[in-house]
Each structure stands twice: as C-alpha cells, then as structure tokens.
PDB file of N, CA, C and O in Angstrom:
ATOM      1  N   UNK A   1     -55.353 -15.307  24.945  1.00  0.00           N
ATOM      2  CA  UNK A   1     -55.875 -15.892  23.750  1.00  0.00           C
ATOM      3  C   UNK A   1     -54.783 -16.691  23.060  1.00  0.00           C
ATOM      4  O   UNK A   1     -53.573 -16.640  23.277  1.00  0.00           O
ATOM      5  N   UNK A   2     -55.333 -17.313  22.334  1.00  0.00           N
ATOM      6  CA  UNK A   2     -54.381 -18.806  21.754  1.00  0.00           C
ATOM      7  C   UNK A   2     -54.113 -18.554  20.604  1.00  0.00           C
ATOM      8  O   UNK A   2     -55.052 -18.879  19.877  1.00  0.00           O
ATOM      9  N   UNK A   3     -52.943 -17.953  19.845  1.00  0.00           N
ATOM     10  CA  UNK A   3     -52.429 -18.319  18.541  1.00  0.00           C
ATOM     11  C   UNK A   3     -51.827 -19.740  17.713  1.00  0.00           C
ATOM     12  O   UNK A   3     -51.119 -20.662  18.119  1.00  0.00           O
ATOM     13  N   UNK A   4     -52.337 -19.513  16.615  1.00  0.00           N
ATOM     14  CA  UNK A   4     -51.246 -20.668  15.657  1.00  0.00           C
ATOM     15  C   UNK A   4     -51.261 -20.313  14.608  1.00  0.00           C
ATOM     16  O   UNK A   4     -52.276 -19.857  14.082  1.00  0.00           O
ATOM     17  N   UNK A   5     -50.315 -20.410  14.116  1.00  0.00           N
ATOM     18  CA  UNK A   5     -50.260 -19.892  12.373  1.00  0.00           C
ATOM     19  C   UNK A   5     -49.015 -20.595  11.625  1.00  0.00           C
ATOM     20  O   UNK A   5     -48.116 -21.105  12.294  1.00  0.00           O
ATOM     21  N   UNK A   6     -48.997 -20.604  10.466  1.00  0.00           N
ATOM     22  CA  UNK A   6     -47.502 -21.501  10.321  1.00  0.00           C
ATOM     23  C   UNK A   6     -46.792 -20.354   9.195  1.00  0.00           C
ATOM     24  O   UNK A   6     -47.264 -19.553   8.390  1.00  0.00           O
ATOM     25  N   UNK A   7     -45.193 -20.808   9.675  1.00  0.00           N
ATOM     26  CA  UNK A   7     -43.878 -19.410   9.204  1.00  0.00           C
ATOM     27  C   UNK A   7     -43.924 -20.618   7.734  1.00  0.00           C
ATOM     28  O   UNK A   7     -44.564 -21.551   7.248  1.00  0.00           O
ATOM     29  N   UNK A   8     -42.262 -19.409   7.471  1.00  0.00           N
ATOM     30  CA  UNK A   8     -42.255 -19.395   5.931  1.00  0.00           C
ATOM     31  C   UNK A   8     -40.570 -19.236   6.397  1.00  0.00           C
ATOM     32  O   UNK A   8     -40.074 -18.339   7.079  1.00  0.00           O
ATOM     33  N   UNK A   9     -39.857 -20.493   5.746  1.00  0.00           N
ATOM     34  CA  UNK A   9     -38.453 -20.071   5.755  1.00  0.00           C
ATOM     35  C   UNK A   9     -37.929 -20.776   7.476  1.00  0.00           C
ATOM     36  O   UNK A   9     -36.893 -20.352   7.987  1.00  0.00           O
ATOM     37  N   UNK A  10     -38.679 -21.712   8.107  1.00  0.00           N
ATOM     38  CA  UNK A  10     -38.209 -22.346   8.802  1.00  0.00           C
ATOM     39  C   UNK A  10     -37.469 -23.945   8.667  1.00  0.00           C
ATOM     40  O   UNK A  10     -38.201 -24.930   8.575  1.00  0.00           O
ATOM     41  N   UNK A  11     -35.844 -24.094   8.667  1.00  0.00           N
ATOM     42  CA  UNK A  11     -35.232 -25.006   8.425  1.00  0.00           C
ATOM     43  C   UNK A  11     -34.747 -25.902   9.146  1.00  0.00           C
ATOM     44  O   UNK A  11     -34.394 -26.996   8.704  1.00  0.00           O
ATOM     45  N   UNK A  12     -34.649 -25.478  10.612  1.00  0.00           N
ATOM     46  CA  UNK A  12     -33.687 -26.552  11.286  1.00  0.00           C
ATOM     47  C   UNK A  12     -33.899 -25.958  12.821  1.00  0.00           C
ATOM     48  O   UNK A  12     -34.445 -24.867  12.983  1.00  0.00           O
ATOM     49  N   UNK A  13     -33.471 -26.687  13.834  1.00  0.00           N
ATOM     50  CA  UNK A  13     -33.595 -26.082  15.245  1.00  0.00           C
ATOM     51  C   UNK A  13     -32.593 -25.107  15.521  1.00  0.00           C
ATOM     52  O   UNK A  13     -32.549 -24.866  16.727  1.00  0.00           O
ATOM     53  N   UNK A  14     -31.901 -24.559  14.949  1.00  0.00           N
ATOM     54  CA  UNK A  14     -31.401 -23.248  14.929  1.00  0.00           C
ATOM     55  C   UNK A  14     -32.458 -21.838  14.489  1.00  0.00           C
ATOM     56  O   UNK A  14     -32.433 -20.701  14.960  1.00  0.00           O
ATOM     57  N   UNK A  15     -33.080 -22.241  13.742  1.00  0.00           N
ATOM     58  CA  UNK A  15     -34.684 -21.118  13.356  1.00  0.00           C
ATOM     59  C   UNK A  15     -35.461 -21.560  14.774  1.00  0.00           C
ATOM     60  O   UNK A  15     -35.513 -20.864  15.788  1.00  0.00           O
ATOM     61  N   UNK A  16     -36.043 -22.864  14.599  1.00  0.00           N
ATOM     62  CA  UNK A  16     -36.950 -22.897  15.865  1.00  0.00           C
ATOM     63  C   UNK A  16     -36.240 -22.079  17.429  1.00  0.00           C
ATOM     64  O   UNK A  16     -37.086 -21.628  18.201  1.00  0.00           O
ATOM     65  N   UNK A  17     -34.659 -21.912  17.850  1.00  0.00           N
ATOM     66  CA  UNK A  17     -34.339 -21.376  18.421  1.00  0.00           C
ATOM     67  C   UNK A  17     -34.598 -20.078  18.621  1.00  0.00           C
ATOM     68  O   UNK A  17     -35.534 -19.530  19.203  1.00  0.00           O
ATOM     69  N   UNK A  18     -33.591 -19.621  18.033  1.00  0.00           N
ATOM     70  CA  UNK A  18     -34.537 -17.968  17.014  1.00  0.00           C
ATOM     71  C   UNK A  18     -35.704 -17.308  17.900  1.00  0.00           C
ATOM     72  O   UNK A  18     -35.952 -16.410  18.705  1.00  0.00           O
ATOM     73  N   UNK A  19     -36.323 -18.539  17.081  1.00  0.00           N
ATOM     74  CA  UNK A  19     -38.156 -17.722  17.117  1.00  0.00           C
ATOM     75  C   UNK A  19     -38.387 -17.738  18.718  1.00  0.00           C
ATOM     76  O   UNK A  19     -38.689 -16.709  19.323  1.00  0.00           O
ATOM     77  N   UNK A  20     -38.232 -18.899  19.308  1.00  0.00           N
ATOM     78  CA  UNK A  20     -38.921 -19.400  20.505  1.00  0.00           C
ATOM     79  C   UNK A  20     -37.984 -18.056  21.530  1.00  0.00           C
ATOM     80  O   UNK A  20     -38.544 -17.314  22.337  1.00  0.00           O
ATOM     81  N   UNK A  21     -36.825 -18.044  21.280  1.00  0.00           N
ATOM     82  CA  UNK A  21     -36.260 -16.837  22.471  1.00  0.00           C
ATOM     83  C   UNK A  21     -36.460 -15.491  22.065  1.00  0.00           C
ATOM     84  O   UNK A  21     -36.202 -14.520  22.777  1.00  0.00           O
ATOM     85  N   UNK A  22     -36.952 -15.438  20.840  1.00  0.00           N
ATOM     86  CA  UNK A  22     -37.244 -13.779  20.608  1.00  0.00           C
ATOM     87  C   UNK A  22     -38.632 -12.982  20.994  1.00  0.00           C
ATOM     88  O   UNK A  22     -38.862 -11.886  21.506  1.00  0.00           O
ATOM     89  N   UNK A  23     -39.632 -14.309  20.390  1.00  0.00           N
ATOM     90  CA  UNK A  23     -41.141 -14.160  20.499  1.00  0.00           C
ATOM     91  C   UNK A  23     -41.567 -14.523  22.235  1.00  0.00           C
ATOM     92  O   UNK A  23     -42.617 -14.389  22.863  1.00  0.00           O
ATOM     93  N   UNK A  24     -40.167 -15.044  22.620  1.00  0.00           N
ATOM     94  CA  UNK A  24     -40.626 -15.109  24.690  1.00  0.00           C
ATOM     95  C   UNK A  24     -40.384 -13.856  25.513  1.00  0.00           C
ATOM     96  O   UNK A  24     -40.850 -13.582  26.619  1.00  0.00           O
ATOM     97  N   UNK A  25     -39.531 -13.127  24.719  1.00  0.00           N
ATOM     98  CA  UNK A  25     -39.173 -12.071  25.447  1.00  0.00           C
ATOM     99  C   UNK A  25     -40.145 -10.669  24.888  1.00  0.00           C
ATOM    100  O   UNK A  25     -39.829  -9.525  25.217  1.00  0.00           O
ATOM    101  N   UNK A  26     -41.207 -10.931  24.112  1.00  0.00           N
ATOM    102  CA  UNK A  26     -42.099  -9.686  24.188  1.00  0.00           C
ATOM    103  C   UNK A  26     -43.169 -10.010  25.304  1.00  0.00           C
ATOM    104  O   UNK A  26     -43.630 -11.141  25.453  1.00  0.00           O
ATOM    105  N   UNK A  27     -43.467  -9.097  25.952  1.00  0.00           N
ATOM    106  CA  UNK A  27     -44.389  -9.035  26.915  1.00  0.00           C
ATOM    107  C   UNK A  27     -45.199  -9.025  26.762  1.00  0.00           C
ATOM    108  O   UNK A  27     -45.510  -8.184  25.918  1.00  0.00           O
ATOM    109  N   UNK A  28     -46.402  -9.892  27.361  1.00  0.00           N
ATOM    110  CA  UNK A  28     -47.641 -10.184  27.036  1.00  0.00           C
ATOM    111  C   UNK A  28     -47.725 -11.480  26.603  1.00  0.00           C
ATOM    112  O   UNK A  28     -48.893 -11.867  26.560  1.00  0.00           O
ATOM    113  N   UNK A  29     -46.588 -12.615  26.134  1.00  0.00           N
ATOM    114  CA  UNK A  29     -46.561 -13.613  25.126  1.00  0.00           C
ATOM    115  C   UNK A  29     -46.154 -14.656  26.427  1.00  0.00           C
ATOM    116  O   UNK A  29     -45.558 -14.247  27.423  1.00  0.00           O
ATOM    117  N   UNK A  30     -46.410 -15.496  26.312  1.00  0.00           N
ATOM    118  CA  UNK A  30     -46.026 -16.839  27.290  1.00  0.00           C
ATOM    119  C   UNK A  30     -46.190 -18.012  26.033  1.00  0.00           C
ATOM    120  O   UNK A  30     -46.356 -17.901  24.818  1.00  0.00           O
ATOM    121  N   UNK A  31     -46.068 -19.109  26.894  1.00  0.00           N
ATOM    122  CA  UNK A  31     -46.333 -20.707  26.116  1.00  0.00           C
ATOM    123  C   UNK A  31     -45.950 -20.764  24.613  1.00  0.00           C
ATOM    124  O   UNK A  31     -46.606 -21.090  23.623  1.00  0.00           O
ATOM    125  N   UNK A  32     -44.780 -20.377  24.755  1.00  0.00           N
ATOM    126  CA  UNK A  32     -44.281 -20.037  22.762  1.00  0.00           C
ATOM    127  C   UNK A  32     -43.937 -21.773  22.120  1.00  0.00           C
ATOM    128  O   UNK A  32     -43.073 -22.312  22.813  1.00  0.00           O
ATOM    129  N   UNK A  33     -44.239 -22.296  21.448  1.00  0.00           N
ATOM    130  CA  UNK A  33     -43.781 -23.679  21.163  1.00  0.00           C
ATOM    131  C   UNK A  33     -43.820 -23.376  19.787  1.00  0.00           C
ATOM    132  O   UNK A  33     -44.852 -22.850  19.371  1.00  0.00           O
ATOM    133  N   UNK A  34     -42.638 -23.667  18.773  1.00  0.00           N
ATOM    134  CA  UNK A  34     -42.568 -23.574  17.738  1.00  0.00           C
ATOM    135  C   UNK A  34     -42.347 -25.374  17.513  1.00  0.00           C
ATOM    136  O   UNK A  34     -41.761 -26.209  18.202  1.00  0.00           O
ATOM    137  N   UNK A  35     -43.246 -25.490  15.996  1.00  0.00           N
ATOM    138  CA  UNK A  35     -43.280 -27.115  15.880  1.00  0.00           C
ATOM    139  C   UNK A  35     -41.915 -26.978  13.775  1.00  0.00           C
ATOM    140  O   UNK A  35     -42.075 -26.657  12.597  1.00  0.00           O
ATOM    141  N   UNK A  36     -41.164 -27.327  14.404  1.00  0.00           N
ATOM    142  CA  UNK A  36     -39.969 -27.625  12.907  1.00  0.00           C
ATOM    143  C   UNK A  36     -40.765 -28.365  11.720  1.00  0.00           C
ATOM    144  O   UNK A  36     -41.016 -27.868  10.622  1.00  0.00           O
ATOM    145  N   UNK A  37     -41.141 -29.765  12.202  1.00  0.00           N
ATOM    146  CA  UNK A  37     -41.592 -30.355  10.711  1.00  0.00           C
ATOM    147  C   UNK A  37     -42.749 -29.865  10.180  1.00  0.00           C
ATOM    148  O   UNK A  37     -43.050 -30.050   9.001  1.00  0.00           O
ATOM    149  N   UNK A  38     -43.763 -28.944  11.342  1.00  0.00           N
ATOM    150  CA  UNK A  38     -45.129 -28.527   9.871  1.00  0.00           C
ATOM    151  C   UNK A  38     -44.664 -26.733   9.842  1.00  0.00           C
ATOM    152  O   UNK A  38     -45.241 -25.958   9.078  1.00  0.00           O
ATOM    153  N   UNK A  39     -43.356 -26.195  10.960  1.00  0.00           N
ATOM    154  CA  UNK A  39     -42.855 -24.750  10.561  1.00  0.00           C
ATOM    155  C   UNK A  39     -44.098 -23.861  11.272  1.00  0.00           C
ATOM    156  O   UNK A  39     -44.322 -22.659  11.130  1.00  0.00           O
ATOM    157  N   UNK A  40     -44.790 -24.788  12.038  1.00  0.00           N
ATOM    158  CA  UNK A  40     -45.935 -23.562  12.870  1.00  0.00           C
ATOM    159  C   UNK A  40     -45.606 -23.091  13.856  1.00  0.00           C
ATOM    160  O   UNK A  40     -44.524 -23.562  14.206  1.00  0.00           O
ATOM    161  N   UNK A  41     -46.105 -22.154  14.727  1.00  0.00           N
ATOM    162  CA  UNK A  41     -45.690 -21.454  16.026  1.00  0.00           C
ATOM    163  C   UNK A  41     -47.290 -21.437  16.876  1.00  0.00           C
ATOM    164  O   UNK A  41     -48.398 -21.329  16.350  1.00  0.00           O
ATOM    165  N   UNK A  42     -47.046 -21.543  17.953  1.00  0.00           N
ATOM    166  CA  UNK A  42     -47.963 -21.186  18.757  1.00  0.00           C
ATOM    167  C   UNK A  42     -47.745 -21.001  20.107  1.00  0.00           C
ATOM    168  O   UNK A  42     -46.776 -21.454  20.715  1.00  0.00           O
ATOM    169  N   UNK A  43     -48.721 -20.278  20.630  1.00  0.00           N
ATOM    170  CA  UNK A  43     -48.079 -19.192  21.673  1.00  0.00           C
ATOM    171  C   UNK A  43     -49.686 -18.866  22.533  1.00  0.00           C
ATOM    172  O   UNK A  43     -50.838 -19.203  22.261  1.00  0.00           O
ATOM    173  N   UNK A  44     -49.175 -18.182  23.489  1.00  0.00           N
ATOM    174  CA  UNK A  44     -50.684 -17.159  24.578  1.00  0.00           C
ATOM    175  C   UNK A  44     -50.306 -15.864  23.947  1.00  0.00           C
ATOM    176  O   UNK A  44     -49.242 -15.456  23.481  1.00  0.00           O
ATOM    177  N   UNK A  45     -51.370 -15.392  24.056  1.00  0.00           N
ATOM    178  CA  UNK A  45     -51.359 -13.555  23.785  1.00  0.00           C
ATOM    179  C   UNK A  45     -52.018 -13.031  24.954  1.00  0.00           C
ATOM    180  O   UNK A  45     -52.821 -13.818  25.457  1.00  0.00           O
ATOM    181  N   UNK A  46     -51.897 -11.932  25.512  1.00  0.00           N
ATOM    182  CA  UNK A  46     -52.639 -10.920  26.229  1.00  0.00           C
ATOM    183  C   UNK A  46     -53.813 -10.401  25.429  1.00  0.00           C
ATOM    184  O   UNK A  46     -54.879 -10.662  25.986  1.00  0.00           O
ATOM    185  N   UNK A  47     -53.970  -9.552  23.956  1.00  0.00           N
ATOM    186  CA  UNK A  47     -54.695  -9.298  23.045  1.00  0.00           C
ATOM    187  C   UNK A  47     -53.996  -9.274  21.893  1.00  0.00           C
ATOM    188  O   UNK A  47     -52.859  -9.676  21.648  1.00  0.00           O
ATOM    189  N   UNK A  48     -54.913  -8.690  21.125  1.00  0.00           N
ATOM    190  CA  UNK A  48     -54.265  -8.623  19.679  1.00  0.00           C
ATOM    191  C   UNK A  48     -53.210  -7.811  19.191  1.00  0.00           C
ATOM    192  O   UNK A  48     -52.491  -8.147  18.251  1.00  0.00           O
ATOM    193  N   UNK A  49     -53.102  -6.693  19.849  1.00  0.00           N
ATOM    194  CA  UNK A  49     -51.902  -6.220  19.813  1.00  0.00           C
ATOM    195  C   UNK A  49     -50.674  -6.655  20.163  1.00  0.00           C
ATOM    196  O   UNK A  49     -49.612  -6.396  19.597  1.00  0.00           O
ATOM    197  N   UNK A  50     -50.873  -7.382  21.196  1.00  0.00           N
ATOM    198  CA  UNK A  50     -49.185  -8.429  20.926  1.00  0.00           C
ATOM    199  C   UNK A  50     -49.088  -9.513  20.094  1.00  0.00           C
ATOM    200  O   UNK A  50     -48.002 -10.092  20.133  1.00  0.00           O
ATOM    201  N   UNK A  51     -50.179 -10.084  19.124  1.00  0.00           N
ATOM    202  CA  UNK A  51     -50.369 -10.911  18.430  1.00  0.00           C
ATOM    203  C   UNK A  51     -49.397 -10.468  17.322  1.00  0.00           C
ATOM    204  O   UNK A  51     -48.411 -11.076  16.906  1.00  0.00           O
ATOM    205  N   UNK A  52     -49.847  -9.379  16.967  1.00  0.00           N
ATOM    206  CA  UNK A  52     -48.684  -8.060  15.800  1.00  0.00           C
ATOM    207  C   UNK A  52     -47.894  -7.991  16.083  1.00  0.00           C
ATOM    208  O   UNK A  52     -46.984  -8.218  15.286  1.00  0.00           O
ATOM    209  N   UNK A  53     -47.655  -7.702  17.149  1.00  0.00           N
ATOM    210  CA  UNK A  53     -45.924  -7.220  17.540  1.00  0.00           C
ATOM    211  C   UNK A  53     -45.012  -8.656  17.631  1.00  0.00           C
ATOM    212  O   UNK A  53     -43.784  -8.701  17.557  1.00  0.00           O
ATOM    213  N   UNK A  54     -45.884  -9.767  17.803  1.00  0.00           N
ATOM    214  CA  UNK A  54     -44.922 -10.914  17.512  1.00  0.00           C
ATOM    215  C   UNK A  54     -44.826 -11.380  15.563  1.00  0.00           C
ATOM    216  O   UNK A  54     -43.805 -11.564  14.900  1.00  0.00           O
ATOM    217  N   UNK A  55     -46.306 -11.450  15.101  1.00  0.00           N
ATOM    218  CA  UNK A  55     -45.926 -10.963  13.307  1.00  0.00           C
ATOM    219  C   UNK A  55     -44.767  -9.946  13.248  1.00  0.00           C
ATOM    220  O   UNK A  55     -43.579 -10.200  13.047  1.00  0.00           O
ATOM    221  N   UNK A  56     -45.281  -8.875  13.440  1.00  0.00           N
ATOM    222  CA  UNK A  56     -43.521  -8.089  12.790  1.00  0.00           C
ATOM    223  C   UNK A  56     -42.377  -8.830  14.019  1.00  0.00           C
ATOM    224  O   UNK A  56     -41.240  -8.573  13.625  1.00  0.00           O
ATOM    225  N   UNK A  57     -42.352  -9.209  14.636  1.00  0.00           N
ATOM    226  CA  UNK A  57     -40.759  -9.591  15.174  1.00  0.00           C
ATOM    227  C   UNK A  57     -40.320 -10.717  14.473  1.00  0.00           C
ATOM    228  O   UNK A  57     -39.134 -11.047  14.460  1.00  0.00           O
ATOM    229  N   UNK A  58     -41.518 -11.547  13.679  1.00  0.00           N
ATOM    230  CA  UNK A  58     -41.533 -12.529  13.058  1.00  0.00           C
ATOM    231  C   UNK A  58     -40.789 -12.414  11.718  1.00  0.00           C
ATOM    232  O   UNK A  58     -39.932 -13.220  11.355  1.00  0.00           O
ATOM    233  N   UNK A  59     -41.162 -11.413  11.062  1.00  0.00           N
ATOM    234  CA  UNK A  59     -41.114 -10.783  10.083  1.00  0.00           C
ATOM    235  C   UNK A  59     -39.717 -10.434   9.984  1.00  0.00           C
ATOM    236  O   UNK A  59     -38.911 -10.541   9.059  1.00  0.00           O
ATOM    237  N   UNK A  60     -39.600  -9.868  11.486  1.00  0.00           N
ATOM    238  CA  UNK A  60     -38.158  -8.584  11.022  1.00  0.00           C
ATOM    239  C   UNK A  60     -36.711  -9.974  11.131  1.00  0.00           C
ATOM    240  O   UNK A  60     -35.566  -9.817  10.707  1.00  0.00           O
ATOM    241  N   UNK A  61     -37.305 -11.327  11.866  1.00  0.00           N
ATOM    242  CA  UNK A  61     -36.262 -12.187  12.159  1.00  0.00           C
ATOM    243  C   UNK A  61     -36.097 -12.786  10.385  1.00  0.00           C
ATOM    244  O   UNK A  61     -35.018 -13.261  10.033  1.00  0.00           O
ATOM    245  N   UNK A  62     -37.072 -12.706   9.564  1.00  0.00           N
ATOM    246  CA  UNK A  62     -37.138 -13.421   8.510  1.00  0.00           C
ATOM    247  C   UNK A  62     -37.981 -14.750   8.256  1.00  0.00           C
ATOM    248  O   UNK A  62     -37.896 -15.700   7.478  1.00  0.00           O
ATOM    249  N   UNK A  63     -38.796 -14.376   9.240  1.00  0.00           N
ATOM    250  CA  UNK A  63     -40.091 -15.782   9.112  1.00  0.00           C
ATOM    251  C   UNK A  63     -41.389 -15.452   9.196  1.00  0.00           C
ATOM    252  O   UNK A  63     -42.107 -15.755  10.149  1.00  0.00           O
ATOM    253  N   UNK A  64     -41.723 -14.857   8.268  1.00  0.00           N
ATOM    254  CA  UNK A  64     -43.316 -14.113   7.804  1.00  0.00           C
ATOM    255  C   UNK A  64     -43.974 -14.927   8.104  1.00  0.00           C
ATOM    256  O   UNK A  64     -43.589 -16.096   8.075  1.00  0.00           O
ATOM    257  N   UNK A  65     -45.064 -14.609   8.451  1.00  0.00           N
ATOM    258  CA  UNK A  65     -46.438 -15.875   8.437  1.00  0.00           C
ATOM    259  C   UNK A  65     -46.832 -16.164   7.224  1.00  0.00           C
ATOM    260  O   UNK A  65     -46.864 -15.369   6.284  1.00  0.00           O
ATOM    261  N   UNK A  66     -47.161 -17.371   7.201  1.00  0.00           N
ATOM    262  CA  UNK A  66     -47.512 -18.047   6.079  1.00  0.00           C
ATOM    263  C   UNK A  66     -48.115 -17.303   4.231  1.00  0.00           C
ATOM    264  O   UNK A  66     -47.838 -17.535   3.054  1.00  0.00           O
ATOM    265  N   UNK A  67     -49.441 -15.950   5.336  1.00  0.00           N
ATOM    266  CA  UNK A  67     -49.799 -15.432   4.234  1.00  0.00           C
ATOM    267  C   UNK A  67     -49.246 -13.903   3.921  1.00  0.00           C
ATOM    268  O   UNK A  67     -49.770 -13.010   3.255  1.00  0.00           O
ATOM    269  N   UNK A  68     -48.064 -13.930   4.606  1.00  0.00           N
ATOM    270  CA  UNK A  68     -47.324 -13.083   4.315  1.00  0.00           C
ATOM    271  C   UNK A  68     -46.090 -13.020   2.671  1.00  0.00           C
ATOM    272  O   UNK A  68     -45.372 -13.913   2.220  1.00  0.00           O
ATOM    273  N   UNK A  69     -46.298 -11.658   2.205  1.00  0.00           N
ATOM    274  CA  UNK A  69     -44.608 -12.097   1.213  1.00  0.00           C
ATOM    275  C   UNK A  69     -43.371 -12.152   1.472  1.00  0.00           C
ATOM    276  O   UNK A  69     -42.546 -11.284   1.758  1.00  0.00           O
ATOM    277  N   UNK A  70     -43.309 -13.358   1.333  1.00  0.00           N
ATOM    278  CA  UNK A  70     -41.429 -13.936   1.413  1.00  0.00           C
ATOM    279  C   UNK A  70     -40.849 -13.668   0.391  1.00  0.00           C
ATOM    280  O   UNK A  70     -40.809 -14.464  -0.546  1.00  0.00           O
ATOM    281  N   UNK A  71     -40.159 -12.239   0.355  1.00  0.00           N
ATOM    282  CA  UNK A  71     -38.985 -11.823  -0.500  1.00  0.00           C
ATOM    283  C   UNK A  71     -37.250 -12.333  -0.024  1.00  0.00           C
ATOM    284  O   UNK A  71     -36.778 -12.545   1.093  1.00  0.00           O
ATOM    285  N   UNK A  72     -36.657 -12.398  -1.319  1.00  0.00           N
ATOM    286  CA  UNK A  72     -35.402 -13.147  -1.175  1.00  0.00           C
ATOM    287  C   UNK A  72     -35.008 -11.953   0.282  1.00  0.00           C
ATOM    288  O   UNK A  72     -34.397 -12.627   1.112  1.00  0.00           O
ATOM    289  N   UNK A  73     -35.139 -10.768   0.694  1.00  0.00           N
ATOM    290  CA  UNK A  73     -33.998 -10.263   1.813  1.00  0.00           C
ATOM    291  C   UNK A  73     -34.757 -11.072   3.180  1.00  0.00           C
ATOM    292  O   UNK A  73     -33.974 -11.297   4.103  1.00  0.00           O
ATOM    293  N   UNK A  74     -36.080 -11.487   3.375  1.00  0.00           N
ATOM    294  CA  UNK A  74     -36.445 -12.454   4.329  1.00  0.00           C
ATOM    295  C   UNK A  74     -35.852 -13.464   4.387  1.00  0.00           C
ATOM    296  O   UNK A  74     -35.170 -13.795   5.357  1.00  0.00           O
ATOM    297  N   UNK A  75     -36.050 -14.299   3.095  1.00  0.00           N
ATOM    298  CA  UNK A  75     -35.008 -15.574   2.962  1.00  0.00           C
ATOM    299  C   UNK A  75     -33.790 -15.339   3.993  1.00  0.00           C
ATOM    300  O   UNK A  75     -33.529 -16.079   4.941  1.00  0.00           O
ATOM    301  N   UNK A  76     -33.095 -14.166   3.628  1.00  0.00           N
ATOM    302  CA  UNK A  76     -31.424 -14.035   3.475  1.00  0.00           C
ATOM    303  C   UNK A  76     -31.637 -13.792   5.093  1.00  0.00           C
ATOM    304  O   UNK A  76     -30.808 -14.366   5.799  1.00  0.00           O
ATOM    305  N   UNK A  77     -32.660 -13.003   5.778  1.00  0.00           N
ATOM    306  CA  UNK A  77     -32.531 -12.583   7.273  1.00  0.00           C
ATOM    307  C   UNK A  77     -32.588 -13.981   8.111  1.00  0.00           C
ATOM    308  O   UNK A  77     -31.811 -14.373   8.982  1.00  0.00           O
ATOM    309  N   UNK A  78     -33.579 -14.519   7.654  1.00  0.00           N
ATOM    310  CA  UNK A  78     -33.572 -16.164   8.068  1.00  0.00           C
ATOM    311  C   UNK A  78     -32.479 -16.955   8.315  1.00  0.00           C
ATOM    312  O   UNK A  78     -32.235 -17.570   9.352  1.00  0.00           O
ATOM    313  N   UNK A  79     -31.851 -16.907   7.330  1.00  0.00           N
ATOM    314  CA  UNK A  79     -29.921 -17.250   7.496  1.00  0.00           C
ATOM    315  C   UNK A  79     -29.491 -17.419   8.857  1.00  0.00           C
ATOM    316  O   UNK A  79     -29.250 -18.274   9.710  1.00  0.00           O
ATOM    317  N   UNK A  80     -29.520 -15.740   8.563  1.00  0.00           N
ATOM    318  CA  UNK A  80     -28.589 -15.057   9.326  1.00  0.00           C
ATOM    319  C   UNK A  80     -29.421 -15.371  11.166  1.00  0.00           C
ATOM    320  O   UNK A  80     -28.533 -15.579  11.994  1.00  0.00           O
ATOM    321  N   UNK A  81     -30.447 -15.402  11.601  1.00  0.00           N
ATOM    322  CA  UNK A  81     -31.469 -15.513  12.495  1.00  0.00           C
ATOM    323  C   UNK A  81     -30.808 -17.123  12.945  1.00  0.00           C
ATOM    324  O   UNK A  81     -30.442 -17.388  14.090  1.00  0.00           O
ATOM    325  N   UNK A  82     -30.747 -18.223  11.622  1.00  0.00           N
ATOM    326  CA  UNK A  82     -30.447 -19.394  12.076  1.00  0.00           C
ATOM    327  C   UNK A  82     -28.965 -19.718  12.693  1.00  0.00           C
ATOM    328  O   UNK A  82     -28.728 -20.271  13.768  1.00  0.00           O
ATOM    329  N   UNK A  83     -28.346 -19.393  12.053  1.00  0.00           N
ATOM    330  CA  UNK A  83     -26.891 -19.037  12.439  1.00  0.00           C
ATOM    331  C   UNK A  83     -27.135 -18.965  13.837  1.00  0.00           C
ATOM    332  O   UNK A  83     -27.194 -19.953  14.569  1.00  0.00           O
ATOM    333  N   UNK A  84     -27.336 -17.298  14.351  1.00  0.00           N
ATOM    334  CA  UNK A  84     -27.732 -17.344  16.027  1.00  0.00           C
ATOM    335  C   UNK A  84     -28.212 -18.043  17.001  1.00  0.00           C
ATOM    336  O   UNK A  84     -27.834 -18.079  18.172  1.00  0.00           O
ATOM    337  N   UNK A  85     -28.998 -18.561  16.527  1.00  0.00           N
ATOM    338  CA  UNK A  85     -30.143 -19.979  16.948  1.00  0.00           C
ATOM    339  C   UNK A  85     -29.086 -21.002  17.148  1.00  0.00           C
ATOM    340  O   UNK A  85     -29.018 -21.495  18.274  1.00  0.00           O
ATOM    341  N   UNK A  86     -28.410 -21.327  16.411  1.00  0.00           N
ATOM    342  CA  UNK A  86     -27.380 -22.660  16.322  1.00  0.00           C
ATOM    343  C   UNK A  86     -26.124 -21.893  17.690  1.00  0.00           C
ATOM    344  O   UNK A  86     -25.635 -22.574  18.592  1.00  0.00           O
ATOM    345  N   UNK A  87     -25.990 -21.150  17.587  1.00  0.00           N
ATOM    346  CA  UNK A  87     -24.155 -20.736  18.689  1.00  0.00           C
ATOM    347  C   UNK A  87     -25.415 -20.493  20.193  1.00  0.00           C
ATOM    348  O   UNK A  87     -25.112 -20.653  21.376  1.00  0.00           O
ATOM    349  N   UNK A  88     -26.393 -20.204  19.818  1.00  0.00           N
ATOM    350  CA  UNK A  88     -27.224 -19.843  21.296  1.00  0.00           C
ATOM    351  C   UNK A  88     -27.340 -21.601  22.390  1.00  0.00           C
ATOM    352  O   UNK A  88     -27.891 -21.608  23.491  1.00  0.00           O
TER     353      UNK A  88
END
C-alpha cells in the first residue's frame, strides 16, 4: 500500500538524508522518496502496521507528520538527525 503524508521540521538534504536511510531500513517499507521543497515522504508499506512504525521512527528522528505536535525537543532532534544526514 502507498503512503504520503507531509513532515514538520524538514530543512535541507541532510533531513531528506536522515529520513530516506532510516525509514529504508524498517522492514516491510521499500520505494521511500522524500520530496525537500513541499517536506513530504512517500513510500510502499506491507500494512498498516509498518505505516506506524515508520510515524514513530519519524517522530523519534524529529519529523512528526504534519498532524502531529511539534514540540521545541522535536525541533532540537531534527538538528541533530540533520547534522548526520549531511557527514552520511
């Protein structure tokens, strides 16, 4: 099944990095393409349960889905997520 949804706190191809090698390596997930200028992601799922488990990995990197709350320690994980993204 086909996801899209758009993050919160995506800045530069160091985030799009990030996301695209973290959300490839849960199982079940293929075709991950994160798009920078509208900050959306989209991806294959197996079911809905890996749909979640890529929200919270989303989450725990610091890029909530859209109708999620973005508190300043998301902000701050985001940073830190982009940073990695950039030396990767």
């Amino acid at each position: 099944m086909k996801f899209q949804g758009e993050l919160l706190n995506v800045k530069c191809g160091g985030c799009v990095n990030s996301i695209t090698k973290s959300v490839s390596e849960i199982e079940g997930v293929s075709d991950v393409y994160v798009d920078l200028e509208s900050a959306t992601i989209e991806f294959e799922a197996t079911n809905d349960s890996v749909i979640e488990q890529v929200k919270h990995k989303l989450e725990s990197l610091g890029y909530p889905m859209d109708e999620e709350h973005n508190s300043i320690f998301k902000k701050a994980k985001s940073y830190v997520s982009c940073a990695i993204g950039r030396m990767d």
